[in-house]
N, C-alpha and C positions, 0 to 999 in steps of 0.2 A: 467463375474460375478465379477469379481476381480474388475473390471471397476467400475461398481454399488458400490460394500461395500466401494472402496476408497472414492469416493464423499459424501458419505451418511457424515461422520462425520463431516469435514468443512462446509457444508450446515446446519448441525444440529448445530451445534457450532454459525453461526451467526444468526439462525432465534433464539435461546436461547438470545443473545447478542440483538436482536433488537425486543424482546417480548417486549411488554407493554409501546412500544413508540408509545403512542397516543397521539391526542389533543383533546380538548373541541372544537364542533364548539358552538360561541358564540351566535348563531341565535340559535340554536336549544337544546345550552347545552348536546348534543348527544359526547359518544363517536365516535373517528373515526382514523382509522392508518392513520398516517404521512405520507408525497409524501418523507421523508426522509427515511423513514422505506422501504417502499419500495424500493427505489433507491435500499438501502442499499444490499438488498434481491439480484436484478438484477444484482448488480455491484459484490455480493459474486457469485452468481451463474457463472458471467462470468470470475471471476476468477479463479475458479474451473475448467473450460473447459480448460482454457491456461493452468493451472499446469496440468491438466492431458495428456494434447498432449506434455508437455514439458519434461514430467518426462522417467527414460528408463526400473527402473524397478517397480514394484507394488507398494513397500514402500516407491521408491523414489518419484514416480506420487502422491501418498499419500499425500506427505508433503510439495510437490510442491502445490498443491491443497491448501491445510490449509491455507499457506501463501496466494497465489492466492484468496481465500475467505477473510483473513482479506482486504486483503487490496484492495479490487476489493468492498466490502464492506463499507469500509471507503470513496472511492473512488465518491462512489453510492451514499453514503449517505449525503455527505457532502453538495451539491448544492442543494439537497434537501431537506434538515432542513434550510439553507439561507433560501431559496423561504417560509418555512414551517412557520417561524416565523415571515417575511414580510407579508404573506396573513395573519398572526394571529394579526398583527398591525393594517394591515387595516380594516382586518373585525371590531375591537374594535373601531379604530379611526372614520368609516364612519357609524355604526349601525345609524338608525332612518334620515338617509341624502337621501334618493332617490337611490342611488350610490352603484350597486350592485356590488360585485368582487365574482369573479367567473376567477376557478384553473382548468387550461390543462398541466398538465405533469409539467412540470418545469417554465410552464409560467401563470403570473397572468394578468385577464385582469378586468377592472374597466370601466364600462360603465355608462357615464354621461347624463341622457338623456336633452333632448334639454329646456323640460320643465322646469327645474331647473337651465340651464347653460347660455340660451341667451333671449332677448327677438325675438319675430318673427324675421323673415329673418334678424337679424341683427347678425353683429360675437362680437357684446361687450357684454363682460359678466357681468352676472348679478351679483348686489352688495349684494345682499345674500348670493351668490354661493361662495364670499372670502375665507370667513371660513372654509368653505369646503375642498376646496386647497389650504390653507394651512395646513390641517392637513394630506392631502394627503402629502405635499412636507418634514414634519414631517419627516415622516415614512422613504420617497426617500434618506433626506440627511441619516439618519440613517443607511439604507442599501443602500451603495453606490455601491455593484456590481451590477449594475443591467442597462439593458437599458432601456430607455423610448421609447415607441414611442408612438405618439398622431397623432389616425385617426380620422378625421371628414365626417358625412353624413348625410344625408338631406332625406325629402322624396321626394315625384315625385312631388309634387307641383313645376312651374315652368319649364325653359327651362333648357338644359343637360349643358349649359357654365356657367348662374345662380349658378346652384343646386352645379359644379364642383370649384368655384370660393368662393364660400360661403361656401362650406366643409375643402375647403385650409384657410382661413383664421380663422374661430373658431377654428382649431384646430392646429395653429397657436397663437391664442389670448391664448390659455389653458397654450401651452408650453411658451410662455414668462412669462405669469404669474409666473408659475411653479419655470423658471429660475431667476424672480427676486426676488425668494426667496434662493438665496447662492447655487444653485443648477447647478453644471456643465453643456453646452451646448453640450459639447463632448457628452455628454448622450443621446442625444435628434433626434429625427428623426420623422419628423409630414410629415404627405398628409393628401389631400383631396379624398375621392372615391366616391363625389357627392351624386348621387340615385341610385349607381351602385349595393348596396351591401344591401339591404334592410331586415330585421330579421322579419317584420310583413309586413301585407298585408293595401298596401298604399290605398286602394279603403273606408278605414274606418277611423274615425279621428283619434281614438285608434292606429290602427296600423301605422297613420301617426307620432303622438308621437313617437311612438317607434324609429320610425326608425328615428328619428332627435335627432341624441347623436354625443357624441365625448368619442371614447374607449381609456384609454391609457392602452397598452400591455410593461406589466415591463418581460424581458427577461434577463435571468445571463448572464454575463458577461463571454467568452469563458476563460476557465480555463489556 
C-alpha cells in the first residue's frame, strides 16, 4: 500500500507538468499530444520505478521517486519535442508536395513517391522535385540531430538486379542532392531494397506507383 500512495504523487506532479502540451496537426488543424509529452510520461514513470527500488525507507523511496519522475521526465521528454518540432517543420514545409511524413515513435519517415521524384526507370531526378528538397534540407540543416537515411524501391516491373541497382542509385541521387545543400555526409546512410519491400500490390498500375518511392527515415541522434 505504502508502495501505491508513494508513486501516485510524482506521477501526478509530471502528468500536471506535461498537461496541455499539445500540437496542431497542420493537415487536419485537429488537436493532438505531443511524441514529447508522452516521452515525457514514460521517461517519469520509469523514474519512479528506479526511486522506488532505490529508496530504503517509505519517505525516502518517496522522494527518490519525485526526483526519479522529474528527471526520468525531462529525460523522456526531450528527444521527443526535438522529433516533435521537426515533423511540425516538415509537415508545414511539404503540405500540398505529394510527400507524405508520417511519425513512429521517435522516428519520422518522408516518403517520396516515384511519380514526383524520377522520370521512368531513370534515377535522375526530376527538375520540379528541386524545390521540394530543398526545403526538405531546410528543415535537416536546422535540426541537425538527426540521421538520415535514404531508401530506394521499385516495383516488380523488370529483373531483381535491375530493380536492386535502380533502387541503389535514386536513392543515392536524393542523398547527394540533399548533401550538396551544406548538409553533413556523416549523417547519411542510403540502400537500395529493389522490389523487395513493396507497400501496394504491384499487379495494379496504382499500386505500382506506389511502391516506386525513395523514403528518407530521420532518426535522433544517440544521446
Amino acid at each position: 500500500m505504502n508502495f501505491v500512495k508513494t508513486s501516485i504523487v510524482p506521477l501526478a506532479l509530471v502528468a500536471a507538468l506535461t498537461a496541455g502540451c499539445t500540437t496542431t496537426n497542420p493537415y487536419t488543424q485537429e488537436q493532438q499530444t505531443s511524441k514529447a509529452t508522452k516521452g515525457a510520461l514514460i521517461g517519469a514513470a520509469t523514474g519512479v520505478v528506479a526511486g522506488m527500488l532505490a529508496g530504503d525507507s517509505a519517505d525516502n523511496r518517496r522522494d527518490k521517486a519525485l526526483v526519479g519522475a522529474v528527471i526520468g521526465g525531462a529525460t523522456g521528454g526531450g528527444v521527443g519535442y526535438y522529433m516533435d518540432v521537426q515533423e511540425a517543420k516538415l509537415r508545414q514545409q511539404l503540405q500540398g508536395t505529394g510527400v507524405s511524413v508520417t511519425r513512429y515513435g521517435d522516428n519520422i519517415i518522408l516518403n517520396m513517391p516515384g511519380n514526383i521524384t524520377f522520370t521512368s526507370a531513370r534515377a535522375d531526378i526530376s527538375a520540379n522535385f528541386y524545390p521540394v528538397l530543398d526545403s526538405v534540407a531546410l528543415v535537416l540543416k536546422e535540426y541537425n540531430k538527426t540521421l538520415v537515411n535514404v531508401t530506394g524501391h521499385t516495383d516488380s516491373t523488370g529483373s531483381d538486379q535491375f530493380n536492386q541497382i535502380l533502387s541503389e542509385q535514386r536513392a543515392s541521387a536524393v542523398a547527394q542532392y540533399l548533401m550538396s545543400r551544406q548538409l553533413s555526409a556523416q549523417r547519411f546512410v542510403t540502400r537500395g531494397m529493389g522490389k523487395t519491400q513493396p507497400i501496394a500490390d504491384n499487379a495494379t498500375e496504382s499500386g505500382r506507383a506506389a511502391n516506386r518511392r525513395v523514403e528518407i527515415t530521420l532518426t535522433p541522434l544517440p544521446q
